[in-house]
N, C-alpha and C positions, 0 to 999 in steps of 0.2 A: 541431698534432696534438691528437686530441682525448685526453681523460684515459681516455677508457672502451675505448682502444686497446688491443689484444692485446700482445704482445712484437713479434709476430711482424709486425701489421700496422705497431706504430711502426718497425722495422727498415727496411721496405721502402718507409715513407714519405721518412726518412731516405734511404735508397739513391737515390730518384727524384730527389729535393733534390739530391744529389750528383750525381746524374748532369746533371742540367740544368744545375748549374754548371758541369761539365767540358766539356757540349755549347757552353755559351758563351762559355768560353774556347779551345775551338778553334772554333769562327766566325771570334773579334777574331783569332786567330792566323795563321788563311788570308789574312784580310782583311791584316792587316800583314805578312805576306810577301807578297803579290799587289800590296800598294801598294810595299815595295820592291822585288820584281823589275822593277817597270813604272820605278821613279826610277832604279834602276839601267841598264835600256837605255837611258833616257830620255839619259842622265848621258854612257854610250858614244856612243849617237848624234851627240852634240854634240862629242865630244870627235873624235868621225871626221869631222864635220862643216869643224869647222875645221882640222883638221891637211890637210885637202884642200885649205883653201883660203891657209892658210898656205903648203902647198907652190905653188900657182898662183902666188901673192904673191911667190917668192923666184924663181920661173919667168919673171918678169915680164909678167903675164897681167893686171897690178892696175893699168897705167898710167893707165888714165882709168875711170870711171864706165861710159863706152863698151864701152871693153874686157872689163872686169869684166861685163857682161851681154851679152856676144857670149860669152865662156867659159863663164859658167852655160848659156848658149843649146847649149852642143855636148852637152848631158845630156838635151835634147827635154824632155819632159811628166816628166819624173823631177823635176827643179827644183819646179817649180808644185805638183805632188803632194806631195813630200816634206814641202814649207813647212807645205800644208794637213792632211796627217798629224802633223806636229809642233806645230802651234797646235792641233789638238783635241788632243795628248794633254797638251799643257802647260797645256790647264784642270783636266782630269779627274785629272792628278797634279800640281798648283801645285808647279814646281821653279824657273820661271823666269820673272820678268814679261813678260806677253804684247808688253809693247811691242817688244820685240827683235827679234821676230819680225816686226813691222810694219814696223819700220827697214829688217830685212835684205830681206824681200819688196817694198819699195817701192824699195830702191838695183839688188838684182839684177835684177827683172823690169820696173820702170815701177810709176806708178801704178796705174794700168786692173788689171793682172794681180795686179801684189801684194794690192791691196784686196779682190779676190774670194777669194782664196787666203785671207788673213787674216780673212776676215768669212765664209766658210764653214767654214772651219776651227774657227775661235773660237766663233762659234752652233753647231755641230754639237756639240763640246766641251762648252758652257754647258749644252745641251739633255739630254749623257748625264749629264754631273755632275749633273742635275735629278733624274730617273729613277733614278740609284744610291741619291743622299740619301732617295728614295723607297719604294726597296726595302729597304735597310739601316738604316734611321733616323739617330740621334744618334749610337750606336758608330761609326759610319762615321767621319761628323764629329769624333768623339776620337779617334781612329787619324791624321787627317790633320791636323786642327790642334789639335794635345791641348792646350786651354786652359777647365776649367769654364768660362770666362765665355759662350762661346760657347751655354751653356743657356739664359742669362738672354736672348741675342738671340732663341732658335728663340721663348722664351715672347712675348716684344715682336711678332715678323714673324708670332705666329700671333693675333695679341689686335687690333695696330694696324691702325685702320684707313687711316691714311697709308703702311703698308708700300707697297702699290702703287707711288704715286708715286714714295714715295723709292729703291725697285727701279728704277723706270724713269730716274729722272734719275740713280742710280749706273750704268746701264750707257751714259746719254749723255754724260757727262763722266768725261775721265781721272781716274785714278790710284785708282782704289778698287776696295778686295779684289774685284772681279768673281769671281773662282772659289771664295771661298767665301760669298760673297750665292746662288751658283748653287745650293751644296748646302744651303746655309741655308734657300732658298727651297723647298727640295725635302721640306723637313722641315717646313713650315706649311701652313696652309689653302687656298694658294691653288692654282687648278686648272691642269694642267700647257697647257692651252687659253691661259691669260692667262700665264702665265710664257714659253709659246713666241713670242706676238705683242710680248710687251715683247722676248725679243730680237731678232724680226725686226726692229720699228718703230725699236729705241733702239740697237741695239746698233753698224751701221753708221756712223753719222757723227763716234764717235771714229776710230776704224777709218780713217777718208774723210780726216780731219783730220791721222793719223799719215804716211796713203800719200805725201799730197799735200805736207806740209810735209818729210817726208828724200827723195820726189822731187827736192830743190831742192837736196841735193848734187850737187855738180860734180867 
């Protein structure tokens, strides 16, 4: 404020101040009930998920590998779909590592179908987590993994010039945070053009690696 201010103009400087703060605290507020509504279906889904199949199981539906994807087969495209609605929203709200997903899409369906379900699903996923971190910035990012350190990465992935690389070999080899490299990415410099082709190019051959090795349950 400046000192040559009236009463009347510092008041209303003050009030704007205030108001903007109040505006931003309900943003972050929407924003964190919209992320737990969404963990919460997320949370029911599974929980309906497996009491369906728990009941199969005690039905004796579970005899073989066989079996078990002749029963998911009585649900038609409901199966396939579902899988691929539940790997994108298990990016877009990290509750459950992706790989499970993989497991269960490669034991139910085969290879061939699991993989595409899982690798569309998963890149569809990646790509809106991309475009949220986009829209919403960092708050996003502290809402879902509320940990400062995560500033000091956005400052690295927006500076580094090896970010690329090391983007593309974490979504070619397992076990690393993919979902939040997603929105991490989405918060740095790079164009959503190169962030979309590193998933198409990198993203599939873990994916390929998951379908094909719990394929081999028997």
């Amino acid at each position: 404020m400046n000192m040559s201010d009236t009463p009347i103009e510092k008041s209303k400087k003050i009030m704007d101040a205030k108001g903007f703060s109040e505006g931003k605290k309900g943003e972050r507020n929407k924003r964190q009930q919209f992320v737990r509504a969404v963990s919460i279906f997320l949370f029911v889904l599974v929980i309906s998920f497996v009491a369906v199949l728990v009941k199969a199981y005690f039905d004796g539906e579970f005899r073989s590998v066989a079996a078990l994807q002749k029963y998911i087969g009585k649900y038609g495209a409901f199966g396939p779909v579902f899988l691929t609605a539940f790997q994108a929203i298990q990016v877009v709200i990290p509750v459950l590592p992706g790989f499970l997903g993989c497991a269960a899409g490669s034991v139910m369906f085969g290879p061939a179908v699991g993989f595409w379900c899982n690798y569309i699903g998963i890149g569809g996923g990646s790509i809106i987590a991309f475009f949220l971190a986009r829209k919403y910035g960092m708050p996003l990012l502290d809402d879902l993994f509320p940990s400062g350190r995560y500033n000091k990465w956005s400052v690295w992935a927006s500076k580094s010039k090896s970010y690329t690389g090391f983007l593309f070999m974490a979504m070619l080899l397992p076990l690393f945070p993919d979902d939040f490299l997603c929105y991490l990415t989405g918060v740095s410099k790079m164009t959503a053009k190169r962030f979309i082709w590193i998933i198409v190019l990198g993203k599939p051959w873990c994916i390929l690696a998951y379908s094909l090795g719990f394929s081999l349950i028997k």
